[in-house]
N, C-alpha and C positions, 0 to 999 in steps of 0.2 A: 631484273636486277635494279635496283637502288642506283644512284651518285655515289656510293662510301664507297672505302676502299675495295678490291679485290682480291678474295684469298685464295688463292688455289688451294684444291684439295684433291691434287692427282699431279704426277709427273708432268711435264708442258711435253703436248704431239699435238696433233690434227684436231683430236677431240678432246679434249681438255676438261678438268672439274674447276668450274668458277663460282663462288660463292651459291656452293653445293648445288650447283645446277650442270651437264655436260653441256658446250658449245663446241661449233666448230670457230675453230682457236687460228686466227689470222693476224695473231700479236706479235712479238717480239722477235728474239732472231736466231731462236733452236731450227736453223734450216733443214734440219735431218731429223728431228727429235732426238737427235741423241742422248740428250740429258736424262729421256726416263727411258733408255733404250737397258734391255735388263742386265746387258753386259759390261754397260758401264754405272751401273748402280752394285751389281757384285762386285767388282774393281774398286770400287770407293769404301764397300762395307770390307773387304778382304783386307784392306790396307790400314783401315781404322782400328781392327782388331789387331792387323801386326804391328802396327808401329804408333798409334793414339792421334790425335786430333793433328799433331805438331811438333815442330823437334824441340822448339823454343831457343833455339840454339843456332850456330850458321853452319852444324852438320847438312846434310841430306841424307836423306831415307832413298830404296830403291825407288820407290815408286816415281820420285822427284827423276832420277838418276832416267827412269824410263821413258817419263814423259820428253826431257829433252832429247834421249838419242833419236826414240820414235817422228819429233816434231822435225829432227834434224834432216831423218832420212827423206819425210815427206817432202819437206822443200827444197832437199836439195844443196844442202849450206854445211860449212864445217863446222858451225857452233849455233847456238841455241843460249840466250839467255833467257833465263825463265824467271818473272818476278810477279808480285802478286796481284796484279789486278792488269789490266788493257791499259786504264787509264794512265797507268805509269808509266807504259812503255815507251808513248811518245817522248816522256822526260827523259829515260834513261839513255832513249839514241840521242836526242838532242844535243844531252851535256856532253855524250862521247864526243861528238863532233860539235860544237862548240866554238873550239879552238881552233879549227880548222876554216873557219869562213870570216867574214868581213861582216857580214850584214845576212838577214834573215826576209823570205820573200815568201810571204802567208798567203794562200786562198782565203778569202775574208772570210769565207763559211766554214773556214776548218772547228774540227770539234772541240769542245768544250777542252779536251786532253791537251790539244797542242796550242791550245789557248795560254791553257795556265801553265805549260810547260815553257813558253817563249816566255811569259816574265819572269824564270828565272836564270836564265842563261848567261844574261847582263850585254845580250848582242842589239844592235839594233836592227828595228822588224817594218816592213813596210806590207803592205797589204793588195795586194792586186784583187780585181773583180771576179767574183768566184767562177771559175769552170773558163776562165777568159788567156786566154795565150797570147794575144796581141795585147792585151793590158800589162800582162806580166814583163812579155819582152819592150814594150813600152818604159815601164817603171827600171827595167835591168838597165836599158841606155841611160835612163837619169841618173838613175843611183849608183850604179853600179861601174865603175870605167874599166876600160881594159886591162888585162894583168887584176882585177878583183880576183875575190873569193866569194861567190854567191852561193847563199843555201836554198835552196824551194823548198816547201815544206805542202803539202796536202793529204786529204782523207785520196784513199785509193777508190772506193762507194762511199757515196754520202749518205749517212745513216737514215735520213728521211725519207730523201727522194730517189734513192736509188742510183743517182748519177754516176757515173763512170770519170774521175778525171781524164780528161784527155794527155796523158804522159807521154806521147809522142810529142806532142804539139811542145810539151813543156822542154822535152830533151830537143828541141832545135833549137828551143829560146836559149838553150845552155851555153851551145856548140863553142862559142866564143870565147867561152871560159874555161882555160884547161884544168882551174881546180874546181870548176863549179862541184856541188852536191844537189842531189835532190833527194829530197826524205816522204815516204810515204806512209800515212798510219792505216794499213789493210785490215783493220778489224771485222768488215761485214766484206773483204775478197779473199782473204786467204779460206781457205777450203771449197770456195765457193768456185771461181775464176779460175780460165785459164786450162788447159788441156788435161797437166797433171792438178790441177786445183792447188797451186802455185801462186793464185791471185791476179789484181791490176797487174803485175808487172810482166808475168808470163802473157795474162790477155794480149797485153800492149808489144809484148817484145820487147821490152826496151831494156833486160836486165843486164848490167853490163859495170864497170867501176865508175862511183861515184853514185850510183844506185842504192839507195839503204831502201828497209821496210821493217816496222814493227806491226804489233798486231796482237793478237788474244787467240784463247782457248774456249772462251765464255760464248763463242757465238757457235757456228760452225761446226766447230769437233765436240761440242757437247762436256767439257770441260769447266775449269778455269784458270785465271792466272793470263800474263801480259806474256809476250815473249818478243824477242830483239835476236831476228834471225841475223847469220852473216858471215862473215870468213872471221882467223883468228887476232891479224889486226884490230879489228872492229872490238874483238871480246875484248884482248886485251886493253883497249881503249875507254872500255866502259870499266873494266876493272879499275881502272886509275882514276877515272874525271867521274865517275856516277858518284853520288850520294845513296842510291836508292837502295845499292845490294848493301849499304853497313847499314842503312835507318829503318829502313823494312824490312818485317819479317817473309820467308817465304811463303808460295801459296801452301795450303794446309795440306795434311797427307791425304785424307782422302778424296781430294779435287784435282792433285797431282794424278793419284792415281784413276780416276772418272779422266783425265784428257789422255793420259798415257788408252788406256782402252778405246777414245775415243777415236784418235788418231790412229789408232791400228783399223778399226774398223772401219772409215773412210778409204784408209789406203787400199785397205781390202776388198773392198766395193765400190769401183770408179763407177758402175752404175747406178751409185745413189748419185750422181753427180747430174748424169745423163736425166734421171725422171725429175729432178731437181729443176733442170732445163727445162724442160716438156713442160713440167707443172707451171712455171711462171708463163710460159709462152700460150698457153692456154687461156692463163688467168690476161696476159692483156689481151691477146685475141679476144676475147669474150668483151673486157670492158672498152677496147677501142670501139666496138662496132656499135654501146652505149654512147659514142661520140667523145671519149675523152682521149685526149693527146698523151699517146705513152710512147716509150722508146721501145725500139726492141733489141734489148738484151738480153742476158742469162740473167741477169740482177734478178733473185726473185724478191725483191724492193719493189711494189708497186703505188705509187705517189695519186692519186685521185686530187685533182684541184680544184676547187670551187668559184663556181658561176655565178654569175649574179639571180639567177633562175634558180638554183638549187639550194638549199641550206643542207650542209652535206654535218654538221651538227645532229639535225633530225634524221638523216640518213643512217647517221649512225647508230640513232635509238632506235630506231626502227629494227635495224639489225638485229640488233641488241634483241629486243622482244621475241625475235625468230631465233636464238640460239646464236648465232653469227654474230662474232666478237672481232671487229676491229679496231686501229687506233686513232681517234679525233684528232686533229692540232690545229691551236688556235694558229692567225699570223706570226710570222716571228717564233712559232712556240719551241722550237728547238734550234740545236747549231744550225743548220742548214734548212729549216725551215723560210719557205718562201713568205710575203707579204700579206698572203690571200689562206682563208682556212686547209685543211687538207684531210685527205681520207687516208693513213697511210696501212697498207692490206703487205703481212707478211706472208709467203706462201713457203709451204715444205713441201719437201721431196716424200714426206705423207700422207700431205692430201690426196685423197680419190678425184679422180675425175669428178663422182658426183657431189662432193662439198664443193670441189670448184665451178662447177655449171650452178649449183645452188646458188652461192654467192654471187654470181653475175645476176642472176633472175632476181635474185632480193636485192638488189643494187636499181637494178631497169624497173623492178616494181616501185619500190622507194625515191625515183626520184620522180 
């Protein structure tokens, strides 16, 4: 493969068509494949021929109608706002709540979404040190006095490096505040985390009032579209203070209906959760013993950090050359992207054991 772009020419799983060659596909964040799973590819063509690309209009079609009851039941919540993309959905909780806080309390690495979602709220936003809990409760005794209204806001997984907020740690920083809020964007935990795949907040236990979470369809349930789970307070709230459900259109019909199938089929399969497990726990197993410092979680987000010894750059081509596609990042190169290059290796609950022993062996050869 060349430097130009990459075109897939096959659904994204394990094995993948990338500029007409098949790799084993350790990119992005279809943790199930379910995007080219065939059940939700009928589901998307099924829906396209009943009801067209779109309503154009602020009806909904069933397939809309299914995707939230389904998203509903999975997590647990009286409502479901569904809107069209991940990245919005941070906006959409925000502005609901909004009104409700005094000041706004950022993990400096949150994602690009609650980045630009905090400049438009009109709150003021202070920043604590990322994944840091005594910085944050730190900053809350400055800024924040007694009888405040504080909001925390962070990614639930960090898109890069797979980190885990620590949201216990954050809900003691709280305690003190009887309105605090805390908002979490689970995009890469919901489906993922957590016993019923529930996300950071199930993982953590900490669901409880004053607990929000948004999140996507586009990762995990093989889907698309944002969604802003929550009781009927919440909706109602977003119905009044959002912008985003009168200026945005919904997501299209048939990607409502690709996460409506998706979402059934997770729920149906808490074993894709289980090998989901296994598979990542495998892939660090494998590359710790290569000597690199990984966590052990369920995350199957696995972060590779560059040495002064390795140019993990050419590691990457190297890959590359052998079929084995992972993602490069310069310093800085994403929201949460650390100072120092990175290897970042997405793993499915479809890889085999032996793509996964593969890739460690082309890794340990490679450096």
């Amino acid at each position: 493969m060349d430097n130009g772009p990459r075109q897939m020419g096959s659904p994204v799983g394990a094995r993948t068509a990338i500029n007409g060659r098949d790799v084993d596909y350790f990119c992005g964040t279809s943790y199930y494949s379910l995007h080219g799973h065939p059940d939700v590819i009928a589901a998307a063509r099924d829906a396209l021929a009943a009801y067209g690309v779109g309503t154009a209009t602020a009806a909904q079609t069933p397939a809309h109608e299914e995707a939230v009851e389904r998203t509903r039941h999975f997590l647990g919540v009286e409502t479901v706002t569904y809107v069209a993309s991940g990245y919005l959905a941070p906006l959409v909780l925000l502005e609901a709540l909004a009104e409700d806080c005094d000041a706004v309390f950022a993990d400096s690495a949150s994602h690009f979404g609650v980045r630009d979602a905090l400049r438009t709220i009109g709150k003021p936003v202070v920043s604590f040190r990322h994944l840091d809990p005594d910085d944050l409760a730190g900053r809350l005794s400055r800024e924040c006095p007694a009888g405040g209204k504080p909001l925390v806001v962070t990614d639930g997984v960090f898109p890069s490096t797979g980190a885990i907020a620590p949201l216990s740690s954050y809900v003691d920083a709280l305690r003190r505040y009887s309105d605090a809020i805390l908002c979490v964007d689970d995009a890469h935990g919901l489906g993922v985390l957590g016993a019923r795949g529930r996300g950071t907040v199930e993982h953590h236990d900490v669901g409880k009032d004053g607990v929000h979470v948004c999140g996507t369809l586009s990762k995990a349930f093989g889907g698309a579209g944002g969604i802003v789970p929550g009781d009927r307070a919440l909706s109602a709230k977003i119905r009044l203070r959002s912008h985003v459900l009168l200026g945005a259109s919904s997501p299209s019909v048939p990607a409502a209906a690709a996460s409506a199938a998706g979402v059934r089929i997770l729920a149906e399969h808490p074993e894709m959760r289980q090998q989901l497990w296994s598979n990542a726990r495998r892939a660090k197993t494998g590359l710790r013993a290569l000597g690199f410092d990984l966590d052990d979680t369920p995350v199957p987000i696995v972060s590779l950090r560059g040495r002064p010894s390795i140019d993990l750059l050419r590691v990457q081509k190297t890959l590359e050359r052998h079929d084995i596609l992972v993602r490069h990042s310069p310093p800085r190169g994403y929201s949460d992207s650390p100072d120092v290059e990175t290897l970042r290796i997405a793993v499915f609950s479809t890889h085999t054991p032996e793509q996964i022993d593969r890739l460690v062996d082309a890794i340990r050869r490679a450096i």
